[in-house]
Kinemage of the C-alpha trace (Angstrom):
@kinemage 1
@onewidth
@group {chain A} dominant
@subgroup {mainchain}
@vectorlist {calphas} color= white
{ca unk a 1} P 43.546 -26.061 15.700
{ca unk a 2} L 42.779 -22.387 16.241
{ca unk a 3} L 42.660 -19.818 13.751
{ca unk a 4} L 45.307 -18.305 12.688
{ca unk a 5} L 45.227 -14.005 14.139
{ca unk a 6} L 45.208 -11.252 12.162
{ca unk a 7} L 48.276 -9.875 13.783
{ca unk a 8} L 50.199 -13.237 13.199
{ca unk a 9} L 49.703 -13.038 9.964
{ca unk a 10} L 50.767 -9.636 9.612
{ca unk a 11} L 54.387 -10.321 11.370
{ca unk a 12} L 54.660 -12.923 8.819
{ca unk a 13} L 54.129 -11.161 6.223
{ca unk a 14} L 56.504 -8.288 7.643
{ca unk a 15} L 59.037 -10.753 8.291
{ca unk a 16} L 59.205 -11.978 4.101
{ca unk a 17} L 59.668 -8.781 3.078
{ca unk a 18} L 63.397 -7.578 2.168
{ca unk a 19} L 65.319 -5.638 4.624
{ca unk a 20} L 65.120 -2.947 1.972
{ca unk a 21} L 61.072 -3.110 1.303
{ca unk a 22} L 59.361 0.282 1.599
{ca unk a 23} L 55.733 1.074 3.105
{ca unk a 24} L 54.200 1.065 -0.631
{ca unk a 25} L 55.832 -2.453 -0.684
{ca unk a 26} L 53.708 -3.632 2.338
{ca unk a 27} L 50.655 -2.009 1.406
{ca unk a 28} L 51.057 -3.923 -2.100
{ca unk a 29} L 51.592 -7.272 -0.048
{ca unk a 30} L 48.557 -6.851 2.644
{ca unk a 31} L 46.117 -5.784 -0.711
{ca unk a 32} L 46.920 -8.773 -2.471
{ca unk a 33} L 46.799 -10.608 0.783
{ca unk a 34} L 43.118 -9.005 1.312
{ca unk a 35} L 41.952 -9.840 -2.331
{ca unk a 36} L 42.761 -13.196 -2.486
{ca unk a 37} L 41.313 -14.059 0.690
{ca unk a 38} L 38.123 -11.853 -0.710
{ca unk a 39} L 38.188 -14.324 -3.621
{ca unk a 40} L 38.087 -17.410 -1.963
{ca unk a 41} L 34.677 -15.956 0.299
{ca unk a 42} L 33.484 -15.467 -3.029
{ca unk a 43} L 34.076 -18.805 -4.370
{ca unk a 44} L 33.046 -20.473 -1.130
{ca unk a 45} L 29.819 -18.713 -0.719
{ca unk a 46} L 29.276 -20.044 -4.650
{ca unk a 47} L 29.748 -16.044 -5.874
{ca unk a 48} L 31.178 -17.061 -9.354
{ca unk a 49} L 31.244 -16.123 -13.174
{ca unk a 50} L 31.650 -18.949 -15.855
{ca unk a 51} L 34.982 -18.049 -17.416
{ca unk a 52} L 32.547 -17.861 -20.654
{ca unk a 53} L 31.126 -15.199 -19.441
{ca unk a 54} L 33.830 -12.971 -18.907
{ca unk a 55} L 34.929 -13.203 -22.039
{ca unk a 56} L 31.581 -12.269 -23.179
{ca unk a 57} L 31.334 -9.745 -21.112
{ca unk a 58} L 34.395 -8.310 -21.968
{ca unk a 59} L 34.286 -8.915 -25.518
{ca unk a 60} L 37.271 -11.324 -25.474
{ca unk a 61} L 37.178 -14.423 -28.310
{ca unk a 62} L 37.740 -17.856 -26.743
């Protein structure tokens, strides 16, 4: 199956927003479209953090 297109993405993701969404509202939904797929590169390419050390790194208690 080919990929999936850029631009077919985007009319789907054009075509879930409300009739009343504004541009802000699109620009919200292609960044958290961008940053999840930048996450899962991450975690695919083996580019993680132990949620141990987060917390220590942020000074959070378990």
């Amino acid at each position: 199956m080919p990929a999936v297109g850029v631009r077919d993405d985007a009319r789907r993701l054009v075509d879930q927003l409300p009739d009343d969404a504004t541009w802000d509202d699109l620009l919200y939904q292609i960044y958290v479209r961008q940053s999840i797929e930048a996450g899962l590169r991450d975690c695919d390419a083996g580019r993680l953090v132990p949620v141990d050390e987060v917390r220590r790194r942020l000074g959070l208690s378990k």
